[in-house]
Backbone bond lengths (Angstrom), bond angles and torsions (degrees), N, CA, C in turn:
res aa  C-N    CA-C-N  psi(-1)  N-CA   C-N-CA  omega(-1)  CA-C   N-CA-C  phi
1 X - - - 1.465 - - 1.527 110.18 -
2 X 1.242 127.44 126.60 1.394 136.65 -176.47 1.574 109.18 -78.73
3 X 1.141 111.72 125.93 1.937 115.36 165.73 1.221 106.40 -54.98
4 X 1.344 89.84 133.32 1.561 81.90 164.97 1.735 106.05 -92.80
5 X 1.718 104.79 -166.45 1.476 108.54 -163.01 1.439 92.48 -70.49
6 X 1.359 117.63 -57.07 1.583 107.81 -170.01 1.537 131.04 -27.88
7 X 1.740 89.01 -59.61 1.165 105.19 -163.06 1.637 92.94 -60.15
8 X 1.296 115.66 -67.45 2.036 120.02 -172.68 1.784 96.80 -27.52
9 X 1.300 114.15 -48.01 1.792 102.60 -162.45 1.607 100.29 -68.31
10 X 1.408 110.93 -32.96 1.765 117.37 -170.07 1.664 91.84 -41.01
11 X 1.870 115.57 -57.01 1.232 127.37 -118.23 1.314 66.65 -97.08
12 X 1.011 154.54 -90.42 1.956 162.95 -153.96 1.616 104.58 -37.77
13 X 1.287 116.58 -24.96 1.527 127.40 175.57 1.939 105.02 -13.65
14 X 1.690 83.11 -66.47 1.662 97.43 176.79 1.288 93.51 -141.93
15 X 1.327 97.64 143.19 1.400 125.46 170.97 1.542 125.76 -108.88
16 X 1.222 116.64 131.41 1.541 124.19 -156.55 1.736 138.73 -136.93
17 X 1.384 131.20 44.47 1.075 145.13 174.84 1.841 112.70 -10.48
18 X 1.103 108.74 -26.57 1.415 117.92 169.99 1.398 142.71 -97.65
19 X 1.442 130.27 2.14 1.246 150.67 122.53 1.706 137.03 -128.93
20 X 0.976 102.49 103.94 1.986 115.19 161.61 1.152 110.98 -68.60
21 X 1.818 118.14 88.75 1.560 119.37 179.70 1.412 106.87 -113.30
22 X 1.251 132.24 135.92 1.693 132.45 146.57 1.486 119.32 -150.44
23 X 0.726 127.78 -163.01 1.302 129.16 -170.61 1.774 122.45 -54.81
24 X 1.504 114.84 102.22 1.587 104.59 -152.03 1.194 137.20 90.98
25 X 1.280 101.63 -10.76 1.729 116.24 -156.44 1.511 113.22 -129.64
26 X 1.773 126.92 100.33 1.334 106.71 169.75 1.324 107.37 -132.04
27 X 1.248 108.29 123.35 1.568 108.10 176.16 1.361 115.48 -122.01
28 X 1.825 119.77 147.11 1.407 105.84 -171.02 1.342 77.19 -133.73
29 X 1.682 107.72 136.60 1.282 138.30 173.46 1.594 94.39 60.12
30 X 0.768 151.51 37.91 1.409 157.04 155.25 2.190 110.82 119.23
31 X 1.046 98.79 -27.05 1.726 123.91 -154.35 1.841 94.17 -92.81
32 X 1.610 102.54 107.50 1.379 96.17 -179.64 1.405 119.20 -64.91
33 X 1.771 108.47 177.36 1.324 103.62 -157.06 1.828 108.58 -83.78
34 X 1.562 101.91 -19.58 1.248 119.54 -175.03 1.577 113.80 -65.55
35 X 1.375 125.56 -17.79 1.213 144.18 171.01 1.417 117.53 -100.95
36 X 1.607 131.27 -8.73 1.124 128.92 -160.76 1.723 76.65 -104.83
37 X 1.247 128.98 -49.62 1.416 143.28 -135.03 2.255 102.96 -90.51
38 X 1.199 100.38 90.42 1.417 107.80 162.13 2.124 91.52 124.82
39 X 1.518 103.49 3.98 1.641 120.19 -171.87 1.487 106.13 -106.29
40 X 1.543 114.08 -44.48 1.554 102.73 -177.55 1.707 101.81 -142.05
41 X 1.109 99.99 155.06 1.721 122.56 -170.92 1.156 96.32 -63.61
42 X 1.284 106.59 177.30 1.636 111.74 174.16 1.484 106.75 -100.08
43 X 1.090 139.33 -13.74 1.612 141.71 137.45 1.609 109.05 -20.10
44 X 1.604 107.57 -60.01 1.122 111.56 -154.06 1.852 99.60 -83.91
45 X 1.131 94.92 -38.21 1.814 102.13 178.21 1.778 106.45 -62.36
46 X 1.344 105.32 -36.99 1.992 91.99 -178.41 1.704 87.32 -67.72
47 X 1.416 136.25 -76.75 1.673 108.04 -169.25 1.203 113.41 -47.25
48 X 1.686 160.29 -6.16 1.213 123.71 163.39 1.017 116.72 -78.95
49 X 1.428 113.30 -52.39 1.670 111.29 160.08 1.531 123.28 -15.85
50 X 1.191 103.49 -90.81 1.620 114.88 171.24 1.411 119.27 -44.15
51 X 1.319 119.91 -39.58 1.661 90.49 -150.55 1.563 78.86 -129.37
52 X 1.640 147.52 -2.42 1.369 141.98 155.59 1.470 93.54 115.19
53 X 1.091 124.89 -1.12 2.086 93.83 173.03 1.571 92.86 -169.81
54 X 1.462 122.08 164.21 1.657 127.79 -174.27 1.054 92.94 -89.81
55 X 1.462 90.90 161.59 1.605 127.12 -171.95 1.465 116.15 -86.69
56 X 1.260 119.85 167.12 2.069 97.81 171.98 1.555 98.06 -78.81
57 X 1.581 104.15 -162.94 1.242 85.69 179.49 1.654 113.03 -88.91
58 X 0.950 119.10 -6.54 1.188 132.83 -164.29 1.624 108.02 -80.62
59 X 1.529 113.47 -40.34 1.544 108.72 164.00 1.468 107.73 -52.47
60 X 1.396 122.78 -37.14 1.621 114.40 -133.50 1.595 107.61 -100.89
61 X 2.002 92.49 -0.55 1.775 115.22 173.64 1.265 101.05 -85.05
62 X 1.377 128.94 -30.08 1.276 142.40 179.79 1.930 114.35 -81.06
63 X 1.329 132.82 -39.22 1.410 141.85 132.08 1.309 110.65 -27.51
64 X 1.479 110.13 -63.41 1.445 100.20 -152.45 2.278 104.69 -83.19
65 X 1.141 93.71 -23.37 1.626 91.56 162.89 1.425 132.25 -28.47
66 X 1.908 82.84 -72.40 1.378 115.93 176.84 1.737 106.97 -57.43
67 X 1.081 134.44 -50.25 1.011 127.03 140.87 1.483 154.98 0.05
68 X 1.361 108.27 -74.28 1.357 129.67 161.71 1.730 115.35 -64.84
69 X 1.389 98.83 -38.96 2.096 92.66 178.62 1.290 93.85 -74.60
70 X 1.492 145.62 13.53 1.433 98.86 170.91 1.405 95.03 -127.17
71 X 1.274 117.50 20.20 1.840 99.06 171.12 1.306 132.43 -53.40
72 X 1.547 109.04 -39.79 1.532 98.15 171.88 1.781 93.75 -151.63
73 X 1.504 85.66 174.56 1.612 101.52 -176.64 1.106 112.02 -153.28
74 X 1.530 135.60 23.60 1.091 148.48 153.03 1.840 128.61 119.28
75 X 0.994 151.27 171.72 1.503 129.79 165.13 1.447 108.74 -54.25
76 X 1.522 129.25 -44.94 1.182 118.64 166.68 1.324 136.13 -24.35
77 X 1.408 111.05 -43.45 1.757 119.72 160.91 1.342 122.40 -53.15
78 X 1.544 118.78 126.25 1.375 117.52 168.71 1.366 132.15 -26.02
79 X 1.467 101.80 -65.00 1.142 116.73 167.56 2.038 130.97 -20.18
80 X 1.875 81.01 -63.02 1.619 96.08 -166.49 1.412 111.01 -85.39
81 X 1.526 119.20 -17.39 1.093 133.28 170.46 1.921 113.59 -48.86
82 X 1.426 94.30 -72.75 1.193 124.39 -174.60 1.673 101.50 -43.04
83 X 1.850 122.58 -48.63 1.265 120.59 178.38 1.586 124.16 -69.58
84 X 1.347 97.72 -24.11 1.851 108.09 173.70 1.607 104.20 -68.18
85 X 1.177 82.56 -36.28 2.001 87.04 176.79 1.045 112.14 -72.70
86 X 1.620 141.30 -63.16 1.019 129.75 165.11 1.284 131.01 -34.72
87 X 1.327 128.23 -33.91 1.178 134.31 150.46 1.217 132.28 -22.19
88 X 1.212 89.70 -81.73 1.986 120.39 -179.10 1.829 86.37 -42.31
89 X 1.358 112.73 -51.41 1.906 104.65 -167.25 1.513 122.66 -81.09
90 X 1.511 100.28 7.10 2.037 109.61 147.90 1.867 89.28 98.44
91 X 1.208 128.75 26.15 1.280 142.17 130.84 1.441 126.28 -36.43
92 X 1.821 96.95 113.30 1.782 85.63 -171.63 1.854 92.30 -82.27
93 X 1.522 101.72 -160.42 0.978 96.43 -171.50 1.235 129.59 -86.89
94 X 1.724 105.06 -24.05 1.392 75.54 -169.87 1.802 107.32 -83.18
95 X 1.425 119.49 7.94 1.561 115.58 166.36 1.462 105.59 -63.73
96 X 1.249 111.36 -43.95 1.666 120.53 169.30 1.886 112.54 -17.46
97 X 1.611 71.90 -75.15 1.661 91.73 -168.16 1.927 102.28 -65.40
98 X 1.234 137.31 -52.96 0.898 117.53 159.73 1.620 143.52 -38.66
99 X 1.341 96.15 -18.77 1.196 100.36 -172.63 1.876 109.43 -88.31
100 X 1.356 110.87 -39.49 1.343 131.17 152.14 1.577 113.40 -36.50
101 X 1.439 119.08 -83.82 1.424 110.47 -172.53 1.302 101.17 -56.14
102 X 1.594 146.36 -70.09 1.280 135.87 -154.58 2.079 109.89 -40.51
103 X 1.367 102.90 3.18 1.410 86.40 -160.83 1.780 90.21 -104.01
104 X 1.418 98.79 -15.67 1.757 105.29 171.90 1.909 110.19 -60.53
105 X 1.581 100.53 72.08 1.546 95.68 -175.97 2.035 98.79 -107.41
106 X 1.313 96.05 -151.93 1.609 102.01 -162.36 1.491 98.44 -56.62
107 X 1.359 135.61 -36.74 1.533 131.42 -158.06 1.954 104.85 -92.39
108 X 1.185 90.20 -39.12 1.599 103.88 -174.99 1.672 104.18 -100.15
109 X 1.112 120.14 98.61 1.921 102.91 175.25 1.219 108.70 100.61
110 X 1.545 133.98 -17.90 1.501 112.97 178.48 0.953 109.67 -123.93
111 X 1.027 138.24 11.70 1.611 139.54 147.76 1.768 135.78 -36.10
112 X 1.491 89.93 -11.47 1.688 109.36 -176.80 1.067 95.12 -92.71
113 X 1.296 111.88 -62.01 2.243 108.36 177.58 1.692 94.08 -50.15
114 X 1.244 123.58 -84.28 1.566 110.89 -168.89 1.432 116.49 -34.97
115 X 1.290 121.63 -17.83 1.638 111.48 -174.85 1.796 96.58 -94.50
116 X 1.197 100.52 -47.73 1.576 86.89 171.15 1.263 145.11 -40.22
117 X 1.677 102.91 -36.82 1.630 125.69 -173.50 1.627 93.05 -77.65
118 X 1.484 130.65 -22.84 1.156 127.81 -152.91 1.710 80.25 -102.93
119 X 1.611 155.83 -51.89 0.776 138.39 -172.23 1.707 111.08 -75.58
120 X 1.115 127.39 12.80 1.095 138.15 -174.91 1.469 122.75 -104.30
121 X 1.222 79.08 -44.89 1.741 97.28 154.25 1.367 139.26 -74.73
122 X 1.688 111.74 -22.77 1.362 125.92 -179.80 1.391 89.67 -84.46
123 X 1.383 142.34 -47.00 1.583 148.09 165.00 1.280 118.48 -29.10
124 X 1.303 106.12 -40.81 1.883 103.76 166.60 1.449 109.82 -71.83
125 X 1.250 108.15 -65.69 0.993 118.92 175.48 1.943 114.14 -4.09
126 X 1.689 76.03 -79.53 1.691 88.81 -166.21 1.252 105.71 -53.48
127 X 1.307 132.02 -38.44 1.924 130.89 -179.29 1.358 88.03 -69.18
128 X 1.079 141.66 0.79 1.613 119.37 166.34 1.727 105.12 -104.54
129 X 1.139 114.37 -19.31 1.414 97.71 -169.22 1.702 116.35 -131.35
130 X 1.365 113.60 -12.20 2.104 144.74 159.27 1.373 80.09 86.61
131 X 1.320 136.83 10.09 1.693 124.93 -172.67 1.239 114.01 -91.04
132 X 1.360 162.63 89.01 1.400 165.09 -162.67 1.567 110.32 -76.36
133 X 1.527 130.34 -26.15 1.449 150.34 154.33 1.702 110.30 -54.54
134 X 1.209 94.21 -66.29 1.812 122.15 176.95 1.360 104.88 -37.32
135 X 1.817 98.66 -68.92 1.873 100.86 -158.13 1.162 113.16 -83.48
136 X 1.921 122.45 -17.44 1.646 112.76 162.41 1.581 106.64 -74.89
137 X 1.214 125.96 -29.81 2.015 100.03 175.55 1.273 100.36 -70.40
138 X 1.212 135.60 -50.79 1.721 121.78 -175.12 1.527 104.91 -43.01
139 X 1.485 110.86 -69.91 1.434 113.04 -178.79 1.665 117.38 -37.88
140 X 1.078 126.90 -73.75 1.331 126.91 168.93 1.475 120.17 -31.69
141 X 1.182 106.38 -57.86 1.839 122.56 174.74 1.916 104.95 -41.30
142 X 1.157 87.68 -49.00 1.609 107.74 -173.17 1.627 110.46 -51.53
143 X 1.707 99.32 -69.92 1.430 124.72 177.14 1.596 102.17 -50.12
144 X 1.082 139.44 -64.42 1.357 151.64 164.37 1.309 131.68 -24.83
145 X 1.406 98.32 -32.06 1.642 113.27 -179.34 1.758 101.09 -95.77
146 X 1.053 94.97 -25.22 1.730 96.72 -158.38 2.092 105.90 -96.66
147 X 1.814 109.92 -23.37 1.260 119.06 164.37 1.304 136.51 -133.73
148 X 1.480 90.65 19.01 1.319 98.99 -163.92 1.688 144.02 73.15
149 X 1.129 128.49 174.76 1.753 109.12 -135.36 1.776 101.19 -109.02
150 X 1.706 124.39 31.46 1.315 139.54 121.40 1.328 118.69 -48.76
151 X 1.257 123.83 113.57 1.606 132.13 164.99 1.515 120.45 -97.85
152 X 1.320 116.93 103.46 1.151 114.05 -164.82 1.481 118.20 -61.78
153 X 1.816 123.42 148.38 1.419 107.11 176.46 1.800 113.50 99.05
154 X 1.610 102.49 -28.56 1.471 111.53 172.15 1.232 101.58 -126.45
155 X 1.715 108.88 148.70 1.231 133.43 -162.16 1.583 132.18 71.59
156 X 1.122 114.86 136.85 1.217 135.63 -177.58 1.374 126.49 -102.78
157 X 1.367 130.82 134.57 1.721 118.83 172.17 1.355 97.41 -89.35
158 X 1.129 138.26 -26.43 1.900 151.32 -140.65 1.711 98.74 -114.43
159 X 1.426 114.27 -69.83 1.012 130.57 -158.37 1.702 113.07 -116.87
160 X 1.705 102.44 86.28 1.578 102.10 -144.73 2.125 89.74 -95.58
161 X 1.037 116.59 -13.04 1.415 126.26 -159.27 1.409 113.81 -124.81
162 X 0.889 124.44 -18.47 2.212 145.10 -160.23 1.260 110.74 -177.11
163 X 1.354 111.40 112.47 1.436 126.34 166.98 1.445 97.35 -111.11
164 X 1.306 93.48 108.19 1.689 100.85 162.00 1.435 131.09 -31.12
165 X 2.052 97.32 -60.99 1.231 104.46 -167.16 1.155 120.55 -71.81
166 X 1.443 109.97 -31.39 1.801 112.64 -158.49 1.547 88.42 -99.48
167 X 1.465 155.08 -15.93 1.811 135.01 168.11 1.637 89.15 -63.78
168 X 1.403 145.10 -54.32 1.313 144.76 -157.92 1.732 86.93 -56.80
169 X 1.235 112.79 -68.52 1.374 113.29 -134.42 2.028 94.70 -71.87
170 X 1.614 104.48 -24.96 1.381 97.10 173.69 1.839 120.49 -62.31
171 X 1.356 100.20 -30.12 1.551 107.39 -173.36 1.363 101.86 -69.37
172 X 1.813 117.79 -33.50 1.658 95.94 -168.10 1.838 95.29 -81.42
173 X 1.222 109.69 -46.23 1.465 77.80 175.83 1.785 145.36 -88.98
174 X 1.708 96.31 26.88 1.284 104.69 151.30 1.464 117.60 -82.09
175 X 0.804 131.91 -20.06 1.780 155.42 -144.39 1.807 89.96 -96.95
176 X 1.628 105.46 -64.83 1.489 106.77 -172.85 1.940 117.71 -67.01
177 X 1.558 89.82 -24.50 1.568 92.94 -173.87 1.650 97.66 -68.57
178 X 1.342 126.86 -39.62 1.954 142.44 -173.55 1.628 91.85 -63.96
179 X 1.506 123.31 -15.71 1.612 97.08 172.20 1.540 107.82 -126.11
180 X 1.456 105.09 14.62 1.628 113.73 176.74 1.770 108.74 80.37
181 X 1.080 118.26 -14.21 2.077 106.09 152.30 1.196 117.84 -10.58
182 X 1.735 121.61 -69.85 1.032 117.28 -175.07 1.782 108.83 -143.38
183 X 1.219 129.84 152.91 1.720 140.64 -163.66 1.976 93.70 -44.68
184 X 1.456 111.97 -35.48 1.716 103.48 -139.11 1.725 135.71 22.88
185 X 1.549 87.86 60.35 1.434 94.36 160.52 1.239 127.97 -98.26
186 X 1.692 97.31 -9.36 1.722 112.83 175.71 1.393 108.69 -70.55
187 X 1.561 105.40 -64.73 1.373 103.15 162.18 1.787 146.33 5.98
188 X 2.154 80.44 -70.34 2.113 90.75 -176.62 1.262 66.81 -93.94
189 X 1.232 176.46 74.75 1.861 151.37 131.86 1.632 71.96 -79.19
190 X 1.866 107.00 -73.86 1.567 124.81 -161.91 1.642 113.44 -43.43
191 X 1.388 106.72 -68.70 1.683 99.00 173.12 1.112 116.11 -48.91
192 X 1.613 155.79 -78.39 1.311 163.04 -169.58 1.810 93.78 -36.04
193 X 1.414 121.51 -38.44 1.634 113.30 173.27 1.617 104.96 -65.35
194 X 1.464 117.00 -42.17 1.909 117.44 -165.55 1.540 89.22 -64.55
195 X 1.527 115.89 -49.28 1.340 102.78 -165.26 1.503 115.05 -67.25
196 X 1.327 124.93 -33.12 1.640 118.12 173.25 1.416 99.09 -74.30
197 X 0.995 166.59 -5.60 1.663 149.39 -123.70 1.978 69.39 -147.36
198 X 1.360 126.63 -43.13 1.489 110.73 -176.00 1.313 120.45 -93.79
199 X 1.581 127.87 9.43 0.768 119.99 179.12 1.806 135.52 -80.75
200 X 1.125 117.80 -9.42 1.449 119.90 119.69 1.296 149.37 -82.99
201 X 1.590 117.67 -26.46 1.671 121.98 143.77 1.443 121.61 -139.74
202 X 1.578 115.23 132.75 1.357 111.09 -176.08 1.858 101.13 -36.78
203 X 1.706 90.56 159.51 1.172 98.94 165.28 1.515 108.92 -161.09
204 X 1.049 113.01 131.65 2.177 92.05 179.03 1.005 88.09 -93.62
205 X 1.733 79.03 -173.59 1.439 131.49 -179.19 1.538 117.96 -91.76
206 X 1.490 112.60 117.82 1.290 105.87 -171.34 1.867 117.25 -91.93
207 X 1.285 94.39 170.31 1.739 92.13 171.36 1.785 106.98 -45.82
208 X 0.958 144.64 -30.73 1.521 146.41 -155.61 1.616 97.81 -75.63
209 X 1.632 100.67 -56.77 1.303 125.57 -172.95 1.731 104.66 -54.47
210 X 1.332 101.29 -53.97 1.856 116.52 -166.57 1.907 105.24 -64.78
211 X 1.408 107.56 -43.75 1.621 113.46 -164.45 1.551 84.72 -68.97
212 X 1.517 119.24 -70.95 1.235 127.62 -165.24 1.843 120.77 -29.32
213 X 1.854 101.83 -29.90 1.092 95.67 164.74 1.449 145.51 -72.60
214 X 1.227 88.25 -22.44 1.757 118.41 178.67 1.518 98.78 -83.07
215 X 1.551 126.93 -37.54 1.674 103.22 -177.40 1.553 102.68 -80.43
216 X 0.897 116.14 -39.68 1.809 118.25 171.61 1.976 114.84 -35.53
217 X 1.644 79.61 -56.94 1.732 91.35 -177.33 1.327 108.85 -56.78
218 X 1.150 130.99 -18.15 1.690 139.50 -165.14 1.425 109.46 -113.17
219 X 1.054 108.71 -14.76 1.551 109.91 155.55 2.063 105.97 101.49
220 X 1.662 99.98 19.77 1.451 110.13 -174.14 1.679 103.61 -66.90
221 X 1.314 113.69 135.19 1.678 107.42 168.13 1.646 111.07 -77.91
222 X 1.155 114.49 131.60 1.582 131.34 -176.22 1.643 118.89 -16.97
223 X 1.461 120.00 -40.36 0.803 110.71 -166.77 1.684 104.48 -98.49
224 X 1.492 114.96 -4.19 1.415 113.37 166.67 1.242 116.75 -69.32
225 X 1.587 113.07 3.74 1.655 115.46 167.65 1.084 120.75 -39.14
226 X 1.232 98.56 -61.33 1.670 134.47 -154.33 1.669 84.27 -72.24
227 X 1.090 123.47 -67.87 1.576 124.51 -159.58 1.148 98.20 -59.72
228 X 1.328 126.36 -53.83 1.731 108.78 174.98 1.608 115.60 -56.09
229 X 1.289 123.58 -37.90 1.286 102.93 177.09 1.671 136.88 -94.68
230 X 1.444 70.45 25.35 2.176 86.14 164.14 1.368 98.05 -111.72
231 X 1.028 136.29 17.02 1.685 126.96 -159.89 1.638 87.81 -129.41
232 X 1.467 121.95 -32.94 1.493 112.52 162.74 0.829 98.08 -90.14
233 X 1.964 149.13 -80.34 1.507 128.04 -170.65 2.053 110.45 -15.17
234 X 0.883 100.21 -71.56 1.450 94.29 -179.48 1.366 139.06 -13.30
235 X 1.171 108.75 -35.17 1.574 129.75 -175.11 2.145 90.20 -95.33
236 X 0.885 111.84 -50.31 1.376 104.22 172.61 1.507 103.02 -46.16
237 X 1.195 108.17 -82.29 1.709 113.86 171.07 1.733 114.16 -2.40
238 X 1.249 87.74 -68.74 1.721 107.41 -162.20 1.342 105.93 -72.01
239 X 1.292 120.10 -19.21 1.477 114.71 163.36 1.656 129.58 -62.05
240 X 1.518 88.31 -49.76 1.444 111.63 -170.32 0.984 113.55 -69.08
241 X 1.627 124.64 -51.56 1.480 142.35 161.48 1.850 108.07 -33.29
242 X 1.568 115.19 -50.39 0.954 125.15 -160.98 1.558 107.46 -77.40
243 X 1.854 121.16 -40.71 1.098 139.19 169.33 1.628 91.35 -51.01
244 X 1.144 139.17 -106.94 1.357 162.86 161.40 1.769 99.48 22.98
245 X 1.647 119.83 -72.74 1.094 134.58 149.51 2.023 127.90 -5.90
246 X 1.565 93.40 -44.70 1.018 121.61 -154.01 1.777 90.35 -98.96
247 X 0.923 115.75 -62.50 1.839 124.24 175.16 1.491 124.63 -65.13
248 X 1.543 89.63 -9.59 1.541 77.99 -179.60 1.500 126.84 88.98
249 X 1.275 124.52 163.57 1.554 115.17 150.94 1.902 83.94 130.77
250 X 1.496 106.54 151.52 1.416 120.68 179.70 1.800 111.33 -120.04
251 X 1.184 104.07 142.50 1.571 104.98 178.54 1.359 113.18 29.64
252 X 1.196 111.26 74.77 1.795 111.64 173.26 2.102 102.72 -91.14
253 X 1.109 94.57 129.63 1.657 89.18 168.53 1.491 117.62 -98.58
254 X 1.267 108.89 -168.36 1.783 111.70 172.33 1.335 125.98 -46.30
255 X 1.358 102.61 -23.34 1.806 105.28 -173.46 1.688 102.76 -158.40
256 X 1.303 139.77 162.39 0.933 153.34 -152.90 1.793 105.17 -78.72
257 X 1.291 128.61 127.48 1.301 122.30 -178.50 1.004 117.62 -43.16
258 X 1.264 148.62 -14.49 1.299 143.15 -173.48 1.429 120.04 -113.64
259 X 1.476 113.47 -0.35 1.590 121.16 152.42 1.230 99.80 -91.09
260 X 1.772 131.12 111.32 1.038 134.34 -176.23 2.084 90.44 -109.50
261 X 1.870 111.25 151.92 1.054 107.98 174.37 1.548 117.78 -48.83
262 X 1.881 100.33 -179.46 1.228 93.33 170.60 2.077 97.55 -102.99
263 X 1.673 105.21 126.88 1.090 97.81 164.18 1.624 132.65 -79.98
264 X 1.412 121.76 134.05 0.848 132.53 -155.10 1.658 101.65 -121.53
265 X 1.705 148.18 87.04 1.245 144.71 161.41 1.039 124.85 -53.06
266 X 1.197 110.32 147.90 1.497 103.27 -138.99 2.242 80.61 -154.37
267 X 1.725 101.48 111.89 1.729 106.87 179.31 1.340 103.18 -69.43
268 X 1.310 93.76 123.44 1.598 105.07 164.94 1.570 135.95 -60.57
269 X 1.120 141.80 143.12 1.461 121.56 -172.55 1.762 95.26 -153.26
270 X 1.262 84.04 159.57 1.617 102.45 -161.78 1.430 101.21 -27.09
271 X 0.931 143.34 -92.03 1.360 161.53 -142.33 1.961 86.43 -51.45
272 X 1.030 141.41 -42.69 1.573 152.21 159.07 0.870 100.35 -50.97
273 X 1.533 152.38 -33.47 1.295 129.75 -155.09 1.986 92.25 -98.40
274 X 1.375 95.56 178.93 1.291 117.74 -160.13 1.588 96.61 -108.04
């Protein structure tokens, strides 16, 4: 039976390499769901999704790492803050959880895509010049001129001396590069930056810096930083939201009613007035 025109434009509406669905029928990336489902983790299902085919398992121990360090980081985080609050103001959840990731913007949460684009760039670099010294001062020099002299991925307000997450997450993927898993060129790209960036004062390497190496190493494009790390924040979210839920409490704000700001008056001038 021939389509007609209608129907073909209905079906072309959007076009989709990542599910073949109709009646009975669901396949993602070609591989039905009935075979994907009790066969691969959900580690392994966000790379087919995303990036078109599974990982061994050994990438997807290396995913799911990176992963797990960034679920939460305490009420202190924008993020988790913002969802306890939403809470308290009779927010189901999943407004909760929306309300949480949307707050993962350039200062809070996107610092992993910016660190990526920046190890991505030192990566050309070096195939242009075999110098690993060379192509992180260019790179930095570069980044520096163009956003100023914050390096995303390094430094800590919390954790000014030991970052838990990112020494762990460097060892597993020094560990995988010693059996060939993955190149670790992201890796020294990242250290050879801590070591210039400390060479007048220590400074680590933050979780932004550490995950970013592992989505790089896996072949994630820069800005899937960011998307992977709202997809673990999330589960932080959903905890806290869910804890919060659970305790109770009405209209809580940023800080306790009785720390009121500091007001600051401020002379009005024409353009202020009404």
């Amino acid at each position: 039976m021939t389509e007609s025109k209608d129907s073909k434009d209905i079906r072309d509406w959007w076009k989709t390499s990542i599910i073949n669905m109709e009646p009975g029928k669901i396949e993602f990336r070609g591989m039905p769901i009935q075979d994907l489902m009790g066969s691969v983790t959900f580690v392994e299902m966000i790379c087919l999704m995303v990036l078109g085919q599974l990982p061994s398992k050994e990438e997807s121990k290396l995913l799911e790492a990176a992963l797990v360090a960034g679920v939460d980081h305490g009420p202190q985080a924008p993020s988790i803050a913002a969802a306890r609050m939403a809470v308290t103001c009779g927010l189901g959840l999943n407004n909760v959880i929306a309300t949480g990731v949307n707050m993962l913007g350039d200062v809070h949460g996107g610092a992993g895509e910016q660190c990526a684009e920046l190890y991505y760039d030192i990566e050309i670099r070096l195939k242009e010049n075999k110098d690993l010294e060379k192509a992180v001062t260019e790179g930095l020099s570069s980044y520096q001129s163009i956003h100023g002299k914050i390096i995303p991925g390094f430094g800590h307000r919390f954790h000014k001396t030991i970052e838990p997450r990112a020494s762990k997450l460097i060892s597993l993927v020094q560990e995988a590069a010693r059996n060939n898993i993955v190149s670790g060129k992201f890796s020294q790209i990242a250290i050879e930056i801590q070591k210039q960036l400390s060479a007048k004062k220590e400074i680590v390497m933050n979780i932004d810096g550490a995950t970013s190496i592992i989505f790089c190493e896996l072949g994630f494009p820069a800005p899937l930083s960011r998307g992977l790390f709202c997809l673990s924040r999330s589960v932080g979210i959903l905890a806290h939201a869910w804890e919060q839920m659970e305790q109770g409490g009405r209209n809580k704000g940023p800080m306790p009613p009785r720390f009121l700001p500091s007001y600051e008056p401020k002379e009005l001038n024409k353009r202020d007035s009404l």
